[in-house]
C-alpha positions in Angstrom: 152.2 0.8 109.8 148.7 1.2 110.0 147.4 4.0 107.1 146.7 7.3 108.9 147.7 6.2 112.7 150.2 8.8 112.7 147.4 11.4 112.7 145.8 10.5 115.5 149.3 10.7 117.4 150.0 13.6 120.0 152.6 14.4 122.7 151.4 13.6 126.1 151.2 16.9 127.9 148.0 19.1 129.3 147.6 21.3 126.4 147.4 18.6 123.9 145.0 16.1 126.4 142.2 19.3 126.3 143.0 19.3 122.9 140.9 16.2 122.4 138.1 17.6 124.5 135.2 19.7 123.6 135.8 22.1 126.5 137.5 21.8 130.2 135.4 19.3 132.0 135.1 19.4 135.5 136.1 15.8 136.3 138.9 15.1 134.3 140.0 11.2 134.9 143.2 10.0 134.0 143.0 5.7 134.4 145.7 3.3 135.1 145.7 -0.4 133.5 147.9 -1.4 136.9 148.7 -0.3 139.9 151.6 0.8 141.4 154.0 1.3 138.7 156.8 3.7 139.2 157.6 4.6 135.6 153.6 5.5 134.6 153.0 7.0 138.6 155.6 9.1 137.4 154.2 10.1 133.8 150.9 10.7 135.5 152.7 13.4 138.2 154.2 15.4 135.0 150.5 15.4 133.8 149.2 16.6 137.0 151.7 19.4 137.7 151.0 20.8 134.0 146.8 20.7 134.8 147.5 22.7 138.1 149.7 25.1 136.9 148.9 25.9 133.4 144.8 24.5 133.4 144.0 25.3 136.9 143.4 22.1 138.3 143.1 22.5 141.7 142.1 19.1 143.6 143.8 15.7 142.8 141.8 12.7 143.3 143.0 9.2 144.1 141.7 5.4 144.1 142.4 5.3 148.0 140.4 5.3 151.4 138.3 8.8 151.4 138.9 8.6 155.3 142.5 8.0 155.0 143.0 10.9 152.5 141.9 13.8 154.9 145.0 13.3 156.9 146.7 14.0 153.5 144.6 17.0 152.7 145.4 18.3 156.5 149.4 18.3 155.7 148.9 19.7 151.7 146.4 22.8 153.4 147.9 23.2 157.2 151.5 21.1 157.4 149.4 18.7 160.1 152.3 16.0 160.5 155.1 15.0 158.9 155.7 13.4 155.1 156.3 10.4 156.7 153.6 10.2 158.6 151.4 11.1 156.4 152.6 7.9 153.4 152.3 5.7 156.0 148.6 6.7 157.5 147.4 9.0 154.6 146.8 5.9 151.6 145.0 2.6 151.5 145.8 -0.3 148.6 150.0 -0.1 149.9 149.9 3.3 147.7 151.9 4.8 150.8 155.0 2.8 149.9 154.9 3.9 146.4 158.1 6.7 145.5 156.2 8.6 143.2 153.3 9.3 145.6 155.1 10.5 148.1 157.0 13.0 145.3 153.4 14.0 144.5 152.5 14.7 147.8 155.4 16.7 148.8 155.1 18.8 145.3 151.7 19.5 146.5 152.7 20.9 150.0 155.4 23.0 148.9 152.7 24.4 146.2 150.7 25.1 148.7 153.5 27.4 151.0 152.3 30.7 151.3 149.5 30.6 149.0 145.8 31.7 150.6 143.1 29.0 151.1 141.0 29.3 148.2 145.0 28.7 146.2 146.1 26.2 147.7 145.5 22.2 145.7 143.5 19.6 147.5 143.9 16.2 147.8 140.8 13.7 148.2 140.8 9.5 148.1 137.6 8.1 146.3 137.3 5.1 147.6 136.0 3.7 150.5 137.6 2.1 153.8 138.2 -1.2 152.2 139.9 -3.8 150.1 138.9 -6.8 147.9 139.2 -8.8 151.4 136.9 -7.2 153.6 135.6 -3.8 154.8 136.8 -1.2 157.4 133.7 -1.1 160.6 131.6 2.0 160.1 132.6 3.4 163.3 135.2 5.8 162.3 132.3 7.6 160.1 129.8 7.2 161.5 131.0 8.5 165.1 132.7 11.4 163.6 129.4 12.6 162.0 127.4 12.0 165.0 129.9 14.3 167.2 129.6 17.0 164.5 125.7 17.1 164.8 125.6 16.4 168.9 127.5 19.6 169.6 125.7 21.8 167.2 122.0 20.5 166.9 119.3 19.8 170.2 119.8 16.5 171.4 115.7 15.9 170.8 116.5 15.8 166.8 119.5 13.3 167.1 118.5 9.9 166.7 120.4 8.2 169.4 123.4 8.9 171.8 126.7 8.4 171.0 127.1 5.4 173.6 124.1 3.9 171.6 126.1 3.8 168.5 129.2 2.7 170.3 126.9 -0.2 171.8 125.9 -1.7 168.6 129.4 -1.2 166.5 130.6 -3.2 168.7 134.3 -4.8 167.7 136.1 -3.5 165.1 137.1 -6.7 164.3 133.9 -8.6 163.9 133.0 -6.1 160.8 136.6 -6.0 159.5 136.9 -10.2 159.6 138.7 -10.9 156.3 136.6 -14.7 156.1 133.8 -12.6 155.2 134.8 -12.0 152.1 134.3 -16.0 151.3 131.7 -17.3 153.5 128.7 -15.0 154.1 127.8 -16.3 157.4 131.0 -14.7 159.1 129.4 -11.2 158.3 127.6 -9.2 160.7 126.3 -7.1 158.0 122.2 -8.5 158.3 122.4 -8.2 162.3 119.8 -6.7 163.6 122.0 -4.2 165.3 123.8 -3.5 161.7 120.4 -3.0 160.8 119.5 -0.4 163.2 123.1 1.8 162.5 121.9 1.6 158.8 118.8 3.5 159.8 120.2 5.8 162.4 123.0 6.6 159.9 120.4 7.8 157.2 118.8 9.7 160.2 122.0 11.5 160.9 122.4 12.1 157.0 119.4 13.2 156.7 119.6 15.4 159.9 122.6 16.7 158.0 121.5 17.9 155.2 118.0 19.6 156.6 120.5 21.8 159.4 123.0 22.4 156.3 121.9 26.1 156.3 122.7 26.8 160.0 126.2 24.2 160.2 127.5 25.9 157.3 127.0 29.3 159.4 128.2 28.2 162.8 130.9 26.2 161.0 132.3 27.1 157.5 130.9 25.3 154.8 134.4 23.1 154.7 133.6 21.7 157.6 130.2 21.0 156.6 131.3 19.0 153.8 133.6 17.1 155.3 130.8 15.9 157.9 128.7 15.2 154.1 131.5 12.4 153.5 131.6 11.2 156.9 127.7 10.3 156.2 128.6 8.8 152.8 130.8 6.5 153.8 128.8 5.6 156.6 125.9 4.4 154.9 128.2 3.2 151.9 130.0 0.4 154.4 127.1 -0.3 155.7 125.4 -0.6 152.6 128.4 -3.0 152.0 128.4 -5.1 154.9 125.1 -6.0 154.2 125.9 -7.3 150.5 129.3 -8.8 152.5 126.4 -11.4 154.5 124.5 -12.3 151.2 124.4 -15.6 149.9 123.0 -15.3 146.6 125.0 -15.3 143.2 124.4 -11.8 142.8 126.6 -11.1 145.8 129.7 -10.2 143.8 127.9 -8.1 141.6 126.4 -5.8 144.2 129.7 -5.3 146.1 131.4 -4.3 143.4 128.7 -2.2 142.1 128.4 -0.7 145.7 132.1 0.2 146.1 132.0 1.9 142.4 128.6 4.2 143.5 131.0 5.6 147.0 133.4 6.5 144.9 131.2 8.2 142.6 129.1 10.2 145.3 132.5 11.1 146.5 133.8 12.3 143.1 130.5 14.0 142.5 130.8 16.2 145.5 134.4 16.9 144.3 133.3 18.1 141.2 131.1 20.5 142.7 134.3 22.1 144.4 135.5 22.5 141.3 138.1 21.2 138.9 139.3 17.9 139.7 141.6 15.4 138.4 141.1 11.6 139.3 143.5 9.0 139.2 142.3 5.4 139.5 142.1 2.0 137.4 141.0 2.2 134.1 137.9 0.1 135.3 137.0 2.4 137.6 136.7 5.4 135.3 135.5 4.0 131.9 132.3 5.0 130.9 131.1 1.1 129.7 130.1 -1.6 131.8 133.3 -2.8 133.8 133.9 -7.2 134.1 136.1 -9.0 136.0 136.5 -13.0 136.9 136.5 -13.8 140.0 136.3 -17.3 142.0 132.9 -18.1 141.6 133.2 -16.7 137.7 132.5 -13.5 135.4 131.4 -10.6 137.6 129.5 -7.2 135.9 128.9 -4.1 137.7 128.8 0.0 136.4 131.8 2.0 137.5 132.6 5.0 138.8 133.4 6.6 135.5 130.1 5.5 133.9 127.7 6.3 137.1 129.7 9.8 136.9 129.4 10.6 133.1 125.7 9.6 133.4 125.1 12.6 136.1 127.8 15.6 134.3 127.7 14.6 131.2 130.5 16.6 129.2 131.4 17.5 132.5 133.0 14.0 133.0 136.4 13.5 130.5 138.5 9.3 130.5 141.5 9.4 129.4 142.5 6.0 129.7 146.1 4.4 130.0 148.0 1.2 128.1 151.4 0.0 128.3 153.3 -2.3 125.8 155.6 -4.3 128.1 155.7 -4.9 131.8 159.1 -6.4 131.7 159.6 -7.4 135.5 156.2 -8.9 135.9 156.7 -10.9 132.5 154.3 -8.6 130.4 156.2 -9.0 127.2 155.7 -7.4 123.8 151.8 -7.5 122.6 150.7 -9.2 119.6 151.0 -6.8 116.1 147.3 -7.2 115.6 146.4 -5.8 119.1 146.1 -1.9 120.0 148.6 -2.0 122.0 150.8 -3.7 119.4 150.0 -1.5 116.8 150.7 1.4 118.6 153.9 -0.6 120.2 155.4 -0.3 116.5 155.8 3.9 117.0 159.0 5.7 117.8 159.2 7.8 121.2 158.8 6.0 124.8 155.0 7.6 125.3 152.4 9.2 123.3 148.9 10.8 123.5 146.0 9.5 121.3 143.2 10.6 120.4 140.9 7.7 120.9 137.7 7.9 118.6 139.7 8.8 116.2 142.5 5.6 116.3 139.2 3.3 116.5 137.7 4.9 113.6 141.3 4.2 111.9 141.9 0.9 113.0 138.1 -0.5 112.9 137.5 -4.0 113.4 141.3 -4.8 112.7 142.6 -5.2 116.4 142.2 -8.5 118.5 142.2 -8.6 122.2 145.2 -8.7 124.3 145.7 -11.2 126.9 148.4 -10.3 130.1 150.0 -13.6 131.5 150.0 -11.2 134.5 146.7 -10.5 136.7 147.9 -7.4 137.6 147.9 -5.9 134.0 144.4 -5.5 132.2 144.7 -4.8 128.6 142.9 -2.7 126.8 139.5 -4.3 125.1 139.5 -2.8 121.3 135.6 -2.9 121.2 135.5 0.1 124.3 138.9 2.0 122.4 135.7 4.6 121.4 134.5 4.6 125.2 137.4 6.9 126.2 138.3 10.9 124.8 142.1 10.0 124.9 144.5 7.1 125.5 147.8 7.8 127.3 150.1 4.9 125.5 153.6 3.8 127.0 155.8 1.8 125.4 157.7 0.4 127.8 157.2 0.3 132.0 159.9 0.2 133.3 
């Protein structure tokens, strides 16, 4: 045992989690090392319920399509559909399927009964309308916010009709064409027509935001917003699909730096709703410079988490997440001389650490991990610092 380890050792609940924190930040993320695992969903729901109720936590955030979630925030705020329907249409990344989800979400709704609007929690998905394969069309957006602003503005300050738009989206298909992804030339994203929507969707934005004054009177400023992420996500896919039809090595780079900079605009505009808990890969939420390999070889881009905590500052709280062994996907137990191994060698099923402090202990004593699994990233002991707090469990099962 590691001299002193035991003092930077907590229980994992709310109270202790602010503990480490200078004060309650208003974008409190809680990262994952891999997705979809029951055992740690379910660790993370026990977490969540504790910051509503006792910390007053009031929208959860998740690493899934932002257009998706509202069908999720309709059922938590107004019972629109059914539970069912809601998995099945409400989450992106197969999160739909996943049993401690659905738990959450109908916690959430039944938190919700009877309580007024400005009670009730939200629910919000960061990230944008696509996948590692390919990229949702912009229609969706960017029809929705040109229908918001054609029946409340004159038609002389719209940029174009809707029919226009609907002319040069085109196909669904054509933008959503998974062979993008590894041949540039099947992209439509340099068109000239996808060049035109990019400028008549910053038109609309900016239309937008200089009639905010009057839609947020003859709507409700809820409304307003929502018509705000319609025009995000706009321009961010398009933004995309433009980087999709680039040939250069720096192509991988700038998608991945573009998918991270939606999901920070959208948790930027959460956190100026008010307290809000994001859940999402630890490489989305760390503040240091996030890598991945990748076909054509080593990839760097800025995260979320580090594009966020440059703009709030102590505002923005990471507590990361590590787990010791995977057993069904072969993650078996880590090396002594890792983090994860030390801390593997403790009693209990789960702990809370406090971060700069176990890095301080440990100093240049831990080597890197390596998963024989893809799915599982382990932690990197140089970044240990990088986070306030480090939810470690021992064993996923």
């Amino acid at each position: 045992m590691v001299t002193g380890i035991e003092d930077t050792v907590r229980t994992v609940d709310a109270g202790a989690l602010l503990g480490l924190l200078p004060g309650r930040p208003r974008l409190l993320a809680l990262g994952e090392p891999v997705h979809g695992e029951e055992s740690l969903l379910e660790l993370r729901n026990a977490l969540l319920g504790q910051l509503v109720e006792q910390e007053g936590y009031r929208t959860v955030a998740m690493e899934s399509d932002c257009m998706r979630g509202l069908v999720v925030d309709d059922y938590l705020t107004s019972g629109t559909g059914t539970l069912d329907e809601v998995m099945a249409r409400g989450f992106s990344h197969g999160f739909g399927a996943c049993a401690a989800n659905r738990e959450l979400v109908r916690w959430m709704r039944a938190h919700n009964e009877g309580r007024a609007a400005d009670e009730q929690l939200r629910f919000a998905g960061v990230d944008g309308p696509l996948e590692i394969t390919g990229a949702d069309s912009p229609r969706q957006a960017l029809i929705a916010l040109h229908d918001y602003l054609a029946a409340r503005v004159e038609v002389e300050l719209l940029p174009c009709t809707g029919q226009r738009l609907e002319l040069l989206l085109g196909d669904d298909e054509e933008w959503s064409d998974p062979a993008a992804m590894r041949d540039p030339g099947r992209s439509v994203g340099r068109s000239d027509r996808a060049a035109l929507l990019r400028v008549f969707a910053d038109d609309l934005v900016a239309l937008l935001d200089e009639q905010g004054p009057y839609l947020v009177a003859a709507t409700s400023r809820e409304a307003w917003g929502r018509a705000r992420l319609y025009g995000r996500t706009a321009l961010g896919l398009l933004r995309y699909h433009f980087w999709m039809a680039d040939a250069s090595p720096g192509r991988m780079g700038r998608l991945l730096g573009v998918r991270d900079a939606m999901m920070a605009d959208n948790l930027l505009a959460l956190a100026e709703r008010g307290p809000t808990v994001v859940h999402a890969h630890n490489s989305h939420l760390q503040r240091s410079e996030s890598t991945m390999r990748m076909w054509q070889g080593p990839v760097r881009w800025w995260g979320a988490g580090a594009l966020v905590g440059a703009r709030l500052g102590r505002d923005y709280a990471f507590v990361a997440t590590a787990v010791g062994t995977i057993g069904h996907r072969g993650v078996g137990v880590p090396p002594a001389e890792s983090v994860e191994g030390i801390l593997y060698g403790l009693s209990g099923e789960s702990c809370l650490v406090d971060a700069p402090r176990l890095a301080a202990v440990l100093g240049e004593r831990p080597v890197p991990r390596e998963s024989p699994w893809f799915g599982y990233a382990p932690l990197d002991p140089a970044r240990l610092a990088d986070s306030e707090g480090l939810v470690f469990v021992r064993d996923a099962l």
